[in-house]
PALUM-716704 format. One record per residue (C-alpha): residue in three letters; x, y, z negated. Coordinates in steps of 0.001 Angstrom, whole numbers, padded with zeros to 6 digits, always signed. Layout:
<rs>
ALAXYZ...
</rs>
This chain:
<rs>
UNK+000000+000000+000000UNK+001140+003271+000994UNK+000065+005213-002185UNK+002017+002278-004282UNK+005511+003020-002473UNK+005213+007081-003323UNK+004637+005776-006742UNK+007768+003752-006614UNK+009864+006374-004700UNK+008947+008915-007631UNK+009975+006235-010717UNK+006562+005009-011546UNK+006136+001688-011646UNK+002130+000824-011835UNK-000144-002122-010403UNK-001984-001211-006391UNK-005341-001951-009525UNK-004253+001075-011652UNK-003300+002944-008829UNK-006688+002516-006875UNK-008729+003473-010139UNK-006242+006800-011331UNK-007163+007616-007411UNK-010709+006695-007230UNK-010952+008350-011064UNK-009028+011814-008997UNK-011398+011972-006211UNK-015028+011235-008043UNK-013443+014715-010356UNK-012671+016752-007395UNK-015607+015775-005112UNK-018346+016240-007408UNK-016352+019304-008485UNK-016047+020136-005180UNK-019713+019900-005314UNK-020933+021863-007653UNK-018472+024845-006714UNK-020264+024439-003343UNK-023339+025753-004705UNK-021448+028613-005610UNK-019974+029764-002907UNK-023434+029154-000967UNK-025093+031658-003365UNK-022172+034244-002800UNK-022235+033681+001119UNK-025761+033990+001048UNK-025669+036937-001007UNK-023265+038619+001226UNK-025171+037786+004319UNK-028626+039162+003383UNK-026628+042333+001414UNK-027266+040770-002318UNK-025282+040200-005217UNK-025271+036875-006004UNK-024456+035041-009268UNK-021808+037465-011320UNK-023294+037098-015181UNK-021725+033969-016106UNK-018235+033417-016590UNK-016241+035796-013979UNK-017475+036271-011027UNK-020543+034248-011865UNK-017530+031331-012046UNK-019908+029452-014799UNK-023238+028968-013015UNK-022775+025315-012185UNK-022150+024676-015415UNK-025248+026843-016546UNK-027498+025177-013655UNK-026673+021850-015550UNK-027225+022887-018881UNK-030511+024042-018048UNK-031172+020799-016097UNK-030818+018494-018672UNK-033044+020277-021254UNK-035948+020061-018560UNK-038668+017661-019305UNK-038389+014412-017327UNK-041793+013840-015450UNK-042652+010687-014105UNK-045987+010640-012233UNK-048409+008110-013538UNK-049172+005936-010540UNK-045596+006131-009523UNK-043095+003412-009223UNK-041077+003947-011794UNK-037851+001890-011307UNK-037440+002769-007803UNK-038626+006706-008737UNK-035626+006828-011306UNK-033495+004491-008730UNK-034280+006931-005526UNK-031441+009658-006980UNK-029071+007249-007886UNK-029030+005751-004475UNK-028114+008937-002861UNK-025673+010134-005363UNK-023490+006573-004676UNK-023608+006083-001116UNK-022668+009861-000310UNK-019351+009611-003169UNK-018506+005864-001931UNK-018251+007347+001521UNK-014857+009594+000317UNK-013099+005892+000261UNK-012081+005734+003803UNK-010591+009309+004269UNK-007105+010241+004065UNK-006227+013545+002337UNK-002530+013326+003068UNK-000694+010196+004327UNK-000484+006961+002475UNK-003235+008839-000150UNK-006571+007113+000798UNK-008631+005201-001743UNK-008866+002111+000824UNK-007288+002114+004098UNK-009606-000237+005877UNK-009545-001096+009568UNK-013505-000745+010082UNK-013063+002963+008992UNK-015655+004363+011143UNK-017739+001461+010974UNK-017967+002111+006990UNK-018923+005602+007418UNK-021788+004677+010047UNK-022927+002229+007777UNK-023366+004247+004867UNK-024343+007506+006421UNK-027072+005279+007372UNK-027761+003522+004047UNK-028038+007311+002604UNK-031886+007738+003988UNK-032682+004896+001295UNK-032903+007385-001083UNK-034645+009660+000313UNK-037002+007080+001563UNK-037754+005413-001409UNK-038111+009079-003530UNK-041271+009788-000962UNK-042732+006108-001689UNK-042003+005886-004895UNK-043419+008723-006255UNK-047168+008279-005072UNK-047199+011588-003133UNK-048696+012109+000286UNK-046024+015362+000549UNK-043007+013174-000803UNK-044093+010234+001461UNK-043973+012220+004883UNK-041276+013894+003871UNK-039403+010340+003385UNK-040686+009642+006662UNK-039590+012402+008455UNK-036020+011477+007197UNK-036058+007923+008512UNK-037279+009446+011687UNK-034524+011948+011563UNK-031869+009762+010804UNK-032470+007359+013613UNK-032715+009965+016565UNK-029148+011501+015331UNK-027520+008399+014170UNK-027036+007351+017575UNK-025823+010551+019265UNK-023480+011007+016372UNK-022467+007231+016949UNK-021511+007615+020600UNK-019984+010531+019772UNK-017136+008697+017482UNK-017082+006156+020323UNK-015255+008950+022148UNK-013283+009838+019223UNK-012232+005781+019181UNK-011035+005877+022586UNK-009077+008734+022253UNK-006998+007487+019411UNK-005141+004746+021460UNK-003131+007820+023196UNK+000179+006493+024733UNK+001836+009845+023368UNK+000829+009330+020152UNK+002780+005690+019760UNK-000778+003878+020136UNK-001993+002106+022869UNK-005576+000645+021904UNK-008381+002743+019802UNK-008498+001939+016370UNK-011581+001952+013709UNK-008532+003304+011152UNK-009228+006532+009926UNK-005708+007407+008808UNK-004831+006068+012689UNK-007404+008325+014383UNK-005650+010849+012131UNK-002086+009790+013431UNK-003429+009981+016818UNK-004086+013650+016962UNK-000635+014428+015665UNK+001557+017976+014283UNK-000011+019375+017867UNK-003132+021257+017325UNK-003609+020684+021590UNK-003673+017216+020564UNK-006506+017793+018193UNK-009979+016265+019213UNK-011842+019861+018469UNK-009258+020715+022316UNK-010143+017052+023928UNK-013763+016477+022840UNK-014958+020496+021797UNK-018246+020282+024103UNK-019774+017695+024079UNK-018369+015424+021369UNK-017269+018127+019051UNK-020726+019865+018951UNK-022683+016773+019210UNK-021532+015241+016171UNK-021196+018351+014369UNK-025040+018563+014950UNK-025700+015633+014115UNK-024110+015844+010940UNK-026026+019009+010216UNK-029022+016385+010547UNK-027777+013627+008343UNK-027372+016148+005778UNK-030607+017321+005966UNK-029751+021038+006456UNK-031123+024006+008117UNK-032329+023998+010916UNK-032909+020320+010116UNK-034468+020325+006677UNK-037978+018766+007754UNK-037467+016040+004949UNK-038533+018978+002580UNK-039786+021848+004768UNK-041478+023503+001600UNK-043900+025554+003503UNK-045460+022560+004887UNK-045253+019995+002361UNK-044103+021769-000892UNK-040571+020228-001805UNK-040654+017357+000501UNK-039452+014056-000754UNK-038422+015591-004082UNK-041501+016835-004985UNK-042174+014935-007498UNK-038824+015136-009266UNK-037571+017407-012086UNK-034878+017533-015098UNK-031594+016110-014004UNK-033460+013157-011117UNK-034121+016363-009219UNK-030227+017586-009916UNK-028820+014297-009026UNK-030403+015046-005351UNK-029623+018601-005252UNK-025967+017242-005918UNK-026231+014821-003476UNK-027096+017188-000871UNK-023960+019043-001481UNK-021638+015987-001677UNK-022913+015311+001913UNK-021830+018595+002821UNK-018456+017858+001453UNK-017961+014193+002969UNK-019101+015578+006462UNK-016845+018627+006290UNK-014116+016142+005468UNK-015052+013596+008032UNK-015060+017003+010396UNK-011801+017748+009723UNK-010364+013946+010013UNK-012115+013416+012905UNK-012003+016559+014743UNK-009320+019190+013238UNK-006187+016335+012591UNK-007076+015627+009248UNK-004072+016271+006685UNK-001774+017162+010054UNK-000125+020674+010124UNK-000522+022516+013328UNK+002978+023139+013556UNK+003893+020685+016287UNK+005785+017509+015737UNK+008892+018660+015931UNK+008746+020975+012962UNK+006097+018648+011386UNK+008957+016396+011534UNK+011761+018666+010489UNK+009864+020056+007288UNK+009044+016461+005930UNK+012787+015355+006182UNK+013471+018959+004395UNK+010791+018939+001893UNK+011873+014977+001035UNK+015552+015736+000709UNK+015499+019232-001282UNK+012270+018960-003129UNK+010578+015212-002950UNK+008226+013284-001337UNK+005187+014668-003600UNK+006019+018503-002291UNK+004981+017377+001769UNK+002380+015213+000397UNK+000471+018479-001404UNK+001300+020422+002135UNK-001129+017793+004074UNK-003571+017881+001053UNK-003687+021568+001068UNK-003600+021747+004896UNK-006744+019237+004848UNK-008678+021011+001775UNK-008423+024355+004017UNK-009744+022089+007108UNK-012467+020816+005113UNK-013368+024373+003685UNK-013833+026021+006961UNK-016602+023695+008170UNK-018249+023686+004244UNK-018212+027546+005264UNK-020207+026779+008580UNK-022622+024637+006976UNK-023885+027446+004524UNK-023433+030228+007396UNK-025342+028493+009406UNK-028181+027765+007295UNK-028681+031170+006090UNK-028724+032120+010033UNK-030834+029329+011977UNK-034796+029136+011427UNK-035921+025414+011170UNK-037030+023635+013944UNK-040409+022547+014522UNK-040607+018991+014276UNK-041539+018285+017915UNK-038250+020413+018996UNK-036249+018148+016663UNK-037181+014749+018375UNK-036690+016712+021836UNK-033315+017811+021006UNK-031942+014148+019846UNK-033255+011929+022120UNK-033704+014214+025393UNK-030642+016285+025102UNK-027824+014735+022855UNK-028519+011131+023589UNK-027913+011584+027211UNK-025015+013999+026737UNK-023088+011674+024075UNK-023562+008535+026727UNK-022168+011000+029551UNK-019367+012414+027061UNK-018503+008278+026572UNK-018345+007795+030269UNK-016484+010866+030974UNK-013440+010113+028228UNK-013330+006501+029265UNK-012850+007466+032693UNK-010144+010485+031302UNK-008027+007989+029356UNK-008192+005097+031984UNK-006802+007709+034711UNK-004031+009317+032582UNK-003177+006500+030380UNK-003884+008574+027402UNK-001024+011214+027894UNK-001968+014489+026323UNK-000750+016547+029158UNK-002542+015054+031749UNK-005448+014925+029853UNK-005671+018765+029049UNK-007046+019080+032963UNK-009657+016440+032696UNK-011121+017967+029603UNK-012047+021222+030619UNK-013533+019038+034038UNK-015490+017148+031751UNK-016783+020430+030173UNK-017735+021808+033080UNK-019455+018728+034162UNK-021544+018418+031315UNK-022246+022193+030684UNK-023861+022483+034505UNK-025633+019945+033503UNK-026941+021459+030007UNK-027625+024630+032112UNK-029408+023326+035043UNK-031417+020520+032754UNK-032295+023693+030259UNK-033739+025389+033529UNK-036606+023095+033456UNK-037376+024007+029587UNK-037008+020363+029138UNK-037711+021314+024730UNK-040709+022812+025620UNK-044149+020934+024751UNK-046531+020608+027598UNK-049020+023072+026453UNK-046213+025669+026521UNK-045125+025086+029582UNK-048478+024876+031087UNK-048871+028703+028903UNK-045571+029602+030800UNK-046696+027988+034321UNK-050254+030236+034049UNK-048546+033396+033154UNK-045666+032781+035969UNK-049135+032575+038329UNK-050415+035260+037231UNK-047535+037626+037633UNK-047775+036612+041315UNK-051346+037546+041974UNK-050699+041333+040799UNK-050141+043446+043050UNK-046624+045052+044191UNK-045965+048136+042965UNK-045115+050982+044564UNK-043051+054395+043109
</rs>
């Protein structure tokens, strides 16, 4: 194990057991911190965006609210609804909570520091990004609520209409990481290899090769997963008061508000390993190279190692950043707009993106400098086609297009002005 050896190197000599659990311990602290600090910066960006103050009375800079919010959670009453189901009511948060930490295993935050280094990587994340809805799901049965149950439903509904875009999407990603110039030669399901893959060189990055469509479809996808604005239909409270959660209060409600967040964190993580080079510094290779035998000689292993986990933390805060700009920009989306867009518009382009960076890497042989061309082809490919398929207001419903086709008629049967 990778995290065993810097152990070693640095004069500690403890089991790969104790090593997984002090790690595993580490990263439970600093994503649910992580977490809860979230919320904070959401209310300052949100403050700042619609010209407010924000949190400031507690601690400095209003640095104590978390800890407030939680306080004040756990002295609310605990209601369970009489007809509910009560073990999977109290279950439903739980579920959430677990499946969005466990999902932090499988990403590297420098290399040789990952919690387990698996070779199904991506196939772990899938599989729990999908497991996720549970929770919500079983909150809206659970709790005996006609709001919480269509809110659940909406969520299952969600989650399979963006699961698959966002899963074609990493196929690209996959295919990608077998560059020749990167030492690989065949994709791998590796995190930490898809990492490896993108290398010191930020034109090597998959944000250059895959930045429309891959990039932006599974960005928007993950915006769905997470049940955020413009995706919140789950619990769209002016239609069906809190949604899935409606029935929830004290610290069950918390544990899904937290949950929320943690998602936020894990897919601005999985964002930046994916998409941004993970715990690489865009400095090239040749530096990259130059300051780790510097750092290892004159300082120690342990002083490169915090340069990729502060180079990924900074990663992962730009796209937690996005995720709170964006929702306090975006309206929500009607619900017959959010089928439209997954299955008429991202489906398709994710299956063209697939075919277009097979065809990329089969002609160059995965050399980064050949491929450079070919990507901004496959861009222009697939935007014409956004723009000429968005000609034919493909998101519209019938009855507005039929509104749009009678007013379009009826601009033609006035007659032509004249000055």
């Amino acid at each position: 194990m990778a995290i065993q050896q810097r152990i070693l190197e640095n004069g500690l000599n403890l089991s790969p057991t104790l090593t997984s659990l002090i790690l595993m311990a580490g990263v439970l602290f600093v994503v649910l911190t992580a977490a809860a600090y979230t919320i904070w910066v959401e209310r300052r960006v949100s403050a700042w965006i619609q010209n407010r103050v924000g949190p400031n009375r507690v601690g400095p800079a209003g640095l104590l609210q978390p800890l407030a919010d939680v306080i004040k959670l756990v002295l609310k009453e605990d209601i369970i609804p009489v007809n509910a189901n009560k073990a999977i009511h109290s279950a439903a948060p739980v579920i959430s909570v677990l499946v969005a930490v466990a999902t932090f295993a499988v990403i590297p935050v420098a290399r040789g520091f990952v919690i387990a280094d698996v070779n199904i990587g991506v196939l772990y994340i899938l599989a729990l990004t999908s497991l996720g809805v549970y929770g919500v799901t079983l909150a809206g049965w659970s709790s005996n609520s006609k709001y919480s149950l269509l809110g659940g439903l909406r969520s299952s509904a969600q989650m399979i209409s963006y699961e698959l875009s966002m899963g074609l999407a990493l196929v690209a990603v996959i295919l990608l990481s077998g560059r020749g110039d990167a030492g690989t030669t065949v994709g791998s399901l590796t995190m930490t290899q898809i990492v490896e893959s993108q290398t010191a060189n930020p034109l090597g990055w998959n944000l250059v090769l895959q930045f429309f469509p891959g990039f932006w479809i599974f960005f928007t996808a993950a915006f769905a997963e997470t049940n955020r604005l413009p995706f919140d239909l789950p619990e769209a409270e002016q239609e069906l008061v809190g949604g899935y959660h409606t029935e929830y209060s004290s610290m069950k409600f918390a544990l899904f508000f937290v949950a929320e967040y943690i998602n936020m964190v894990v897919s601005s993580a999985v964002l930046a390993t994916l998409y941004l080079g993970g715990y690489q510094l865009p400095i090239g290779r040749a530096a990259d190279q130059l300051l780790e035998a510097w750092m290892t000689t004159h300082v120690g292993h342990w002083a490169y190692t915090g340069a990729q986990i502060t180079a990924f933390a900074l990663k992962t805060c730009i796209f937690i950043f996005i995720f709170v700009w964006v929702r306090w920009t975006l309206p929500r989306f009607k619900y017959d707009q959010l089928m439209n867009l997954g299955w008429k518009a991202m489906l398709p382009l994710a299956l063209l993106n697939v075919f277009l960076t097979a065809t990329m890497v089969l002609i160059t042989g995965g050399n980064l400098w050949a491929m450079l061309p070919f990507v901004l082809i496959n861009a222009v490919i697939t935007g014409g086609i956004v723009m000429v398929a968005s000609r034919h207001n493909s998101t519209l419903s019938p009855v507005q297009r039929a509104r749009l086709e009678r007013r379009d008629k009826a601009k033609q049967l006035q007659p032509n002005e004249t000055v």
